[in-house]
C-alpha positions in Angstrom: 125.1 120.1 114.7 121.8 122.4 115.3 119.4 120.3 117.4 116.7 122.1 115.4 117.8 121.1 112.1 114.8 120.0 109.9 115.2 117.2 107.4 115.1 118.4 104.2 116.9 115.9 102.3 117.5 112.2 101.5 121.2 112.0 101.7 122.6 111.8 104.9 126.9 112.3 106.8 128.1 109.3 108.2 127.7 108.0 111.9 130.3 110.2 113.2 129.1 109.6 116.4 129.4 105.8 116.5 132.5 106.2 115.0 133.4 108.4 117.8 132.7 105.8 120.1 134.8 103.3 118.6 132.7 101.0 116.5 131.2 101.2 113.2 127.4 100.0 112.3 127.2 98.2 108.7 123.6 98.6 107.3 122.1 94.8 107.1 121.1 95.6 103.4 124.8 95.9 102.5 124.7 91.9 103.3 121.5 90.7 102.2 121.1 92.5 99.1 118.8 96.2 98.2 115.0 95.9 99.3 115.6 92.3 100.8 117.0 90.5 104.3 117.7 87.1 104.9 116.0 85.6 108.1 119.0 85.2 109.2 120.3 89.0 109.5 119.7 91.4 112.4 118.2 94.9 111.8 119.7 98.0 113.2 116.9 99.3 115.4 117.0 103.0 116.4 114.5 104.0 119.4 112.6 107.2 119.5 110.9 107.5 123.1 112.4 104.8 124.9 110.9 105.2 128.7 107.2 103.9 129.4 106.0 101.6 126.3 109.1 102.3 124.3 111.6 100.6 127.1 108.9 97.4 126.7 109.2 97.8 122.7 112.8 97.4 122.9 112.9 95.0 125.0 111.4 92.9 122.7 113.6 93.6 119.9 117.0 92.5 121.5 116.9 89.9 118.7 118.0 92.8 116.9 120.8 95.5 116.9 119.7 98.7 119.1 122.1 101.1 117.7 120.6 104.4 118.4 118.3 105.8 121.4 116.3 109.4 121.2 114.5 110.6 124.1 113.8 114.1 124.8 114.1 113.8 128.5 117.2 112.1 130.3 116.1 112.2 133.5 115.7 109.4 136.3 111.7 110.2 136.7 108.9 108.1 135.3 110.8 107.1 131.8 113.9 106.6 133.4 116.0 106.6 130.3 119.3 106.3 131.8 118.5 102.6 132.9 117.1 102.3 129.2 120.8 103.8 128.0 122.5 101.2 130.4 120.5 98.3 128.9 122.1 99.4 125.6 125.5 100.3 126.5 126.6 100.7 122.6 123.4 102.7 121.2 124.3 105.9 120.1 122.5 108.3 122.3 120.3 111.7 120.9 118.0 113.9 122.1 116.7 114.9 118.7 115.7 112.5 116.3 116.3 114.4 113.2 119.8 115.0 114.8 120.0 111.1 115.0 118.6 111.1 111.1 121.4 113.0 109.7 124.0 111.1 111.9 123.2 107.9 111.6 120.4 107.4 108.9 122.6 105.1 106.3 122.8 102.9 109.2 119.7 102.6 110.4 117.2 99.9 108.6 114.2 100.0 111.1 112.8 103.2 113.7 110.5 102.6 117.2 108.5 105.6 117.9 107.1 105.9 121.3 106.9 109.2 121.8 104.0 111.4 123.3 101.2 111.0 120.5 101.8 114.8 119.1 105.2 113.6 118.0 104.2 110.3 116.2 103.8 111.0 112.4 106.7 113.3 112.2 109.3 110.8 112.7 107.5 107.9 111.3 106.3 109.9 108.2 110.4 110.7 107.8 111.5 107.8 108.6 109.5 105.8 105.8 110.4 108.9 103.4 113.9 107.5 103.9 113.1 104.0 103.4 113.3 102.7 107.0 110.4 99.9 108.4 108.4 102.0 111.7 106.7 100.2 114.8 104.6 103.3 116.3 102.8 103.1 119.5 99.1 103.9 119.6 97.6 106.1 118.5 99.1 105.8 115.4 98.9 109.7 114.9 97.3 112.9 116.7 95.0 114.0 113.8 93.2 112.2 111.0 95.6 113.9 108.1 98.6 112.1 110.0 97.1 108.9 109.9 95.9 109.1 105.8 99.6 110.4 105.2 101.5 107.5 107.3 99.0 105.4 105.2 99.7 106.7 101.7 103.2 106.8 102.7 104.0 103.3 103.8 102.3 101.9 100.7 104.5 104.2 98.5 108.2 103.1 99.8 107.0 99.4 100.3 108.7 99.5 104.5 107.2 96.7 106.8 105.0 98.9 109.5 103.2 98.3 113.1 101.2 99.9 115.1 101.8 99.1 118.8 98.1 98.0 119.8 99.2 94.6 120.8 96.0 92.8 121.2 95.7 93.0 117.4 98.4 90.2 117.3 96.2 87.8 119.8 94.1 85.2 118.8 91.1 86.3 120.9 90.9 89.4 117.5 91.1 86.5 114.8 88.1 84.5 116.7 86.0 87.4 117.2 86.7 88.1 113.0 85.7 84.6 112.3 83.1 84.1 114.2 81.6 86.9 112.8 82.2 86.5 109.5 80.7 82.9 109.7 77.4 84.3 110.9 77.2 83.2 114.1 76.2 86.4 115.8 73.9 87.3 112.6 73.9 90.8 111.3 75.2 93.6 113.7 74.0 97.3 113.6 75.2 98.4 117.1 78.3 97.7 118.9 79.5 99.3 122.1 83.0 99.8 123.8 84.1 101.1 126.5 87.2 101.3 129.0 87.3 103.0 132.6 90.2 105.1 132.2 91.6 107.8 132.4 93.8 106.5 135.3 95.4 109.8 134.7 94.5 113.9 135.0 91.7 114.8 132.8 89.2 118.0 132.8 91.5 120.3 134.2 92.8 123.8 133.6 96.1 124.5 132.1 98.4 125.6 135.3 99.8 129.2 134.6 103.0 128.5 137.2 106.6 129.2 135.6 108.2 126.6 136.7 112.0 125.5 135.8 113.0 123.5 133.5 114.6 120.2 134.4 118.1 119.9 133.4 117.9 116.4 131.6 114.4 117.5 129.6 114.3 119.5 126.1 111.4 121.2 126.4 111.1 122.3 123.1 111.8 118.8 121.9 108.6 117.6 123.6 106.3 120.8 122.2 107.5 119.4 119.2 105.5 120.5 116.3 102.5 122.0 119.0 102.4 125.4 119.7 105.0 126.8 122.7 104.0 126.7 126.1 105.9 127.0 129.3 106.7 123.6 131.1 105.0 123.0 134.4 104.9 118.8 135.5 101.2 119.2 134.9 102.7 118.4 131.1 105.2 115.9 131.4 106.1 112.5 131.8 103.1 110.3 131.4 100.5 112.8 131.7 100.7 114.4 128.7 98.2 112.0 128.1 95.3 114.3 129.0 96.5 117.6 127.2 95.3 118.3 123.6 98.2 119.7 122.4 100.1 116.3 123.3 97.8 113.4 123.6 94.6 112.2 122.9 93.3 111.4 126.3 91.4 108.4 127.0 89.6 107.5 123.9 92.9 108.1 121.9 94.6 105.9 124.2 92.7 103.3 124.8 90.7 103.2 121.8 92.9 101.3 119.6 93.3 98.5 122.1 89.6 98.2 123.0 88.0 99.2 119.1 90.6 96.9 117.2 88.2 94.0 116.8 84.9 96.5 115.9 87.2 97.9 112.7 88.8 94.5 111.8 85.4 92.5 112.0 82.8 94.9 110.6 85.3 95.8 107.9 84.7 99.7 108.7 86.3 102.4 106.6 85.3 105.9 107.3 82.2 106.9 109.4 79.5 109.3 107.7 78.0 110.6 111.1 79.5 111.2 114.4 78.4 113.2 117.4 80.1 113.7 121.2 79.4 114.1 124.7 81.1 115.0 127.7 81.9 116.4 131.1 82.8 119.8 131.4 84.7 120.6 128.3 87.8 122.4 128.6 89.7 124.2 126.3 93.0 122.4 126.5 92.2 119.3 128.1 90.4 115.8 127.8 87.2 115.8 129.8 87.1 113.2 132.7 84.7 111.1 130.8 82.9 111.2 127.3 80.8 109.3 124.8 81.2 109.0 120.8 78.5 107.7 118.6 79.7 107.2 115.0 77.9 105.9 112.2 79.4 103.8 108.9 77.7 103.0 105.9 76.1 99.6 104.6 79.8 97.6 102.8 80.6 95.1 100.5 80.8 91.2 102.3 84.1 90.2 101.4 84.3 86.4 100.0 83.5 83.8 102.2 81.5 86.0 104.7 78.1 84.7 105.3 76.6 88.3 106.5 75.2 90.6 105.4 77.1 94.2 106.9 74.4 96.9 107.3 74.9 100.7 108.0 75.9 100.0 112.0 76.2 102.4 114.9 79.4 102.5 117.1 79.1 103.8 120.6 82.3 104.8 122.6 82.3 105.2 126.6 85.2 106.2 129.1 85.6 107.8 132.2 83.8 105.1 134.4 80.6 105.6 131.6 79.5 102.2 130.3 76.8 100.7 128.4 74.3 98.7 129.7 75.4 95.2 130.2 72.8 92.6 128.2 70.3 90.5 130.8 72.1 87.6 129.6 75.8 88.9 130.8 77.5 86.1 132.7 77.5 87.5 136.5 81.3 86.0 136.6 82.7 88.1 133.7 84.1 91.0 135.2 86.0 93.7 132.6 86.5 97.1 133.1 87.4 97.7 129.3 85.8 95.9 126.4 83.2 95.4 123.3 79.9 94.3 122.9 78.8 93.4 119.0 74.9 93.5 119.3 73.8 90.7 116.3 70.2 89.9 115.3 71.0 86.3 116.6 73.5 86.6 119.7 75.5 88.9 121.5 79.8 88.8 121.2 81.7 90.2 124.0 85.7 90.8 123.6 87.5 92.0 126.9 89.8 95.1 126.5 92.2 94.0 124.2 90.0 91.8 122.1 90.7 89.1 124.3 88.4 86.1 125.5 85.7 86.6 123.3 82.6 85.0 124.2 78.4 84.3 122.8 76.0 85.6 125.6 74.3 82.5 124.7 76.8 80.6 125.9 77.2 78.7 123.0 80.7 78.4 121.8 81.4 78.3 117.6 83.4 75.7 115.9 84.2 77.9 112.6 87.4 77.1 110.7 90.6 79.1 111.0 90.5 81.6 108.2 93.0 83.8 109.3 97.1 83.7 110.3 97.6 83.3 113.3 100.5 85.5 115.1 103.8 83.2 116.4 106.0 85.5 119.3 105.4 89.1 120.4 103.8 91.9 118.4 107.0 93.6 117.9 108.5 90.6 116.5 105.6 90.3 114.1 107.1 93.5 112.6 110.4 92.5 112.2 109.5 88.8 110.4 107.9 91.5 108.4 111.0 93.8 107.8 112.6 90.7 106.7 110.7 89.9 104.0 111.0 90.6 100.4 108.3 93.5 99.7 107.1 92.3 97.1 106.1 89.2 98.9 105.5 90.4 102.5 103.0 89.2 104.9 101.9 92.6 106.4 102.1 92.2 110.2 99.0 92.3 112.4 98.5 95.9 112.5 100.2 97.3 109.2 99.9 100.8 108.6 97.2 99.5 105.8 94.7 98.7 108.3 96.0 100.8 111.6 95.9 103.9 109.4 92.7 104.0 108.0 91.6 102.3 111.9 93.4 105.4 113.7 91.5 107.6 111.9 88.2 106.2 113.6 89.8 107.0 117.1 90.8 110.3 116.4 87.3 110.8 114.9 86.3 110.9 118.7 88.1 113.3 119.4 86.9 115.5 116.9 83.4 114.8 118.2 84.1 115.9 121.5 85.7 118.7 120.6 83.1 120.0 118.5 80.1 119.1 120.5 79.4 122.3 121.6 77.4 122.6 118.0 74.9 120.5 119.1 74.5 118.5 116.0 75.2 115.4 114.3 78.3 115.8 112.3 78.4 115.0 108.5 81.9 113.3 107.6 83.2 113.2 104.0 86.1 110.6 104.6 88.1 110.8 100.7 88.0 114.6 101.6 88.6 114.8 105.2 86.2 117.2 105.9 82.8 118.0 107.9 80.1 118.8 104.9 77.5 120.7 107.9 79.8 122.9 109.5 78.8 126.0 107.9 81.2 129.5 107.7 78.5 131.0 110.3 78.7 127.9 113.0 80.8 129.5 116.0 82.6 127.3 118.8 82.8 128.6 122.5 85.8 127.3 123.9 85.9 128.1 127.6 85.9 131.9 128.3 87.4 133.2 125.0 85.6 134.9 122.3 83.8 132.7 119.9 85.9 131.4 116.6 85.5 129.9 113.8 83.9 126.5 114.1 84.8 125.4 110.5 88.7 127.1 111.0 88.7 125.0 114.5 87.8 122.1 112.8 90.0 121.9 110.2 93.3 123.0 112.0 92.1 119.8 114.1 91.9 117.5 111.2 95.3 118.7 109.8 97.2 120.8 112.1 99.8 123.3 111.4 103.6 122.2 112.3 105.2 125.1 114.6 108.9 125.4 116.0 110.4 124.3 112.4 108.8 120.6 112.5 108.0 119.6 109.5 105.8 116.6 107.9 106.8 115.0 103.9 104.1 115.7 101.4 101.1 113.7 101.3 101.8 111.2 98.2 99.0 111.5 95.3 
């Protein structure tokens, strides 16, 4: 079959492969009955990235039936997918995910995407077009239109979803949210986070070295949907992280770890102003440090809130930038990554992935437990989710409902840094997706090319256009 083949149907052949190998994988729904499993049945897990986070991911999903593994790169370096493949000895093993789609997709009931962040939505968008439950790793999705389509499209077929920013699963999120929401803080108009990665290459230059291929990688299964480019290690494994074209650098990656509590607690939606400033900015890679302001709008107090939530100010710092820590900081509370919710009557600090939350005053709340608490690991979160009838289902911790609309806010950032060279406060028009002050006469400089089109530049950033026959479903009305 043609490793470039793009799904373009809902039908799919048969598992020859697995069949091939001698056994043959029953869909769990063909037991428990259509839209619905019993506790008591295992899911047929299929793994997209499976070295770095997605070898973790699986690893806590061995409750489960692996029965397929996709990696683009089958090589003993970093990812080290052939101890991953020995782990699973009968997983079905691909290269190509849409490959595995077409295989294996009537047996698959649940997908793990832990790919580099440019080749999130694509299979997770599919994936829930064909009815299957997705855990994606953070970020959720490269751009903001990603995110609102994973969103709209998750609600439309009803599949149990997760984002992999753990910490939203951990109980220092829920006391932070109650606290909060009981008043104890007061109201909050400025919160600041920050974390001191990268740990990894940022502000560089794009190498122009040919260098060859690995045997064990597809290349042009990592570009993906980005534009072509020759390989160079620069890229690939791990770093990727740095490059625009395949990650989101440090704000995109740490971001929804460290920001998780600011969205969940203030009840943000979309921001209405946002502005960016960094290091040297390069045209094809993350700067080595930044900061994001971004402004929301006065919302409604949900019930049983005793605060009021005023238009707030959220501040984001990386690269070894941080805020100013408060005179009343505790000189024992060492973080390198964290939050700071600035209330009219006390300060709450969260460490990096909302955990230990603490009142500068030192006082410590007794507020009643408001919200479900999380029993085992992120991942299995999910699949008690999966298992549950739809119509029913507790959405896990960090459900595409909240982690899509909270992904968006992360890859606002990077949209601020990468248009900062305008020098003004940007204008955002979340329903629309769209800057309302970038004018057809505002020009970007982006290293030593000519100037382009700011607005152009913008919007291919917001929603980018799918090269190399990669393809995303229609956004659902």
């Amino acid at each position: 079959m043609d490793e470039n083949k793009k799904i373009n149907r809902r039908g799919f052949i048969g598992s020859s492969s697995a069949v091939a190998a001698g056994f043959m994988i029953v869909p769990s729904n063909t037991i428990a009955g259509l839209g619905h499993k019993a506790p008591s049945d295992k899911l047929n897990i299929a793994g997209i990235g499976i070295g770095g986070m997605g070898k973790g991911n699986l690893a806590q999903m061995t409750s489960e039936n692996i029965v397929a593994l996709c990696d683009v790169d089958w090589g003993v370096g970093r990812n080290n997918v052939p101890k991953v493949f020995d782990t699973y000895p009968g997983a079905a093993k691909y290269y190509d995910w849409r490959t595995m789609f077409d295989e294996m997709g009537k047996s698959i009931d649940a997908v793990m995407v832990a790919t580099s962040d440019h080749n999130h939505a694509g299979p997770s968008a599919h994936a829930i077009t064909l009815g299957k439950h997705v855990y994606c790793q953070k970020p959720l999705t490269h751009s903001v239109y990603e995110s609102r389509l994973l969103t709209k499209l998750a609600a439309k077929h009803k599949v149990a979803t997760q984002m992999g920013n753990q910490g939203s699963s951990a109980e220092g999120v829920r006391l932070a949210c109650e606290w909060i929401w009981n008043g104890e803080i007061g109201e909050i108009k400025s919160v600041e986070a920050y974390t001191n990665r990268p740990v990894w290459p940022q502000g560089l230059t794009a190498p122009t070295e040919i260098v060859p291929v690995p045997d064990t990688l597809k290349w042009d299964l990592f570009i993906g949907p980005a534009k072509m480019r020759a390989y160079n290690p620069a890229f690939h494994p791990w770093v990727w992280r740095g490059w625009w074209d395949y990650g989101t650098g440090a704000l995109g990656d740490m971001a929804c770890h460290v920001m998780h509590p600011i969205f969940t607690a203030l009840k943000l939606q979309y921001p209405i102003h946002v502005i960016g400033s960094s290091t040297e900015v390069m045209p094809d890679c993350a700067p080595s440090a930044e900061i994001v302001h971004l402004t929301y709008p006065e919302r409604k107090t949900s019930n049983g809130m005793k605060i009021h939530l005023p238009e707030v100010k959220v501040t984001w710092y990386d690269g070894g930038l941080k805020p100013e820590y408060p005179m009343n900081w505790p000189a024992t509370r060492n973080q390198s990554s964290g939050v700071i919710f600035h209330g009219t009557k006390d300060s709450l600090v969260c460490g990096e992935y909302g955990t230990d939350p603490i009142l500068l005053s030192g006082r410590v709340p007794i507020v009643a437990k408001t919200l479900r608490r999380i029993e085992g690991s992120h991942e299995q979160d999910w699949i008690r989710a999966c298992k549950e009838n739809p119509e029913s289902r507790v959405p896990a911790a960090s459900d595409f409902s909240v982690s899509g609309p909270f992904n968006e806010m992360v890859v606002m950032g990077v949209l601020a840094v990468r248009l900062q060279s305008l020098n003004k406060v940007l204008n955002w028009d979340g329903p629309n997706m769209n800057f309302t002050n970038i004018t057809d006469e505002d020009k970007l400089e982006l290293g030593e090319t000519d100037s382009i089109s700011a607005k152009e530049f913008a919007a291919e950033l917001i929603k980018h256009t799918y090269h190399n026959g990669f393809t995303l479903p229609d956004m659902p009305v």
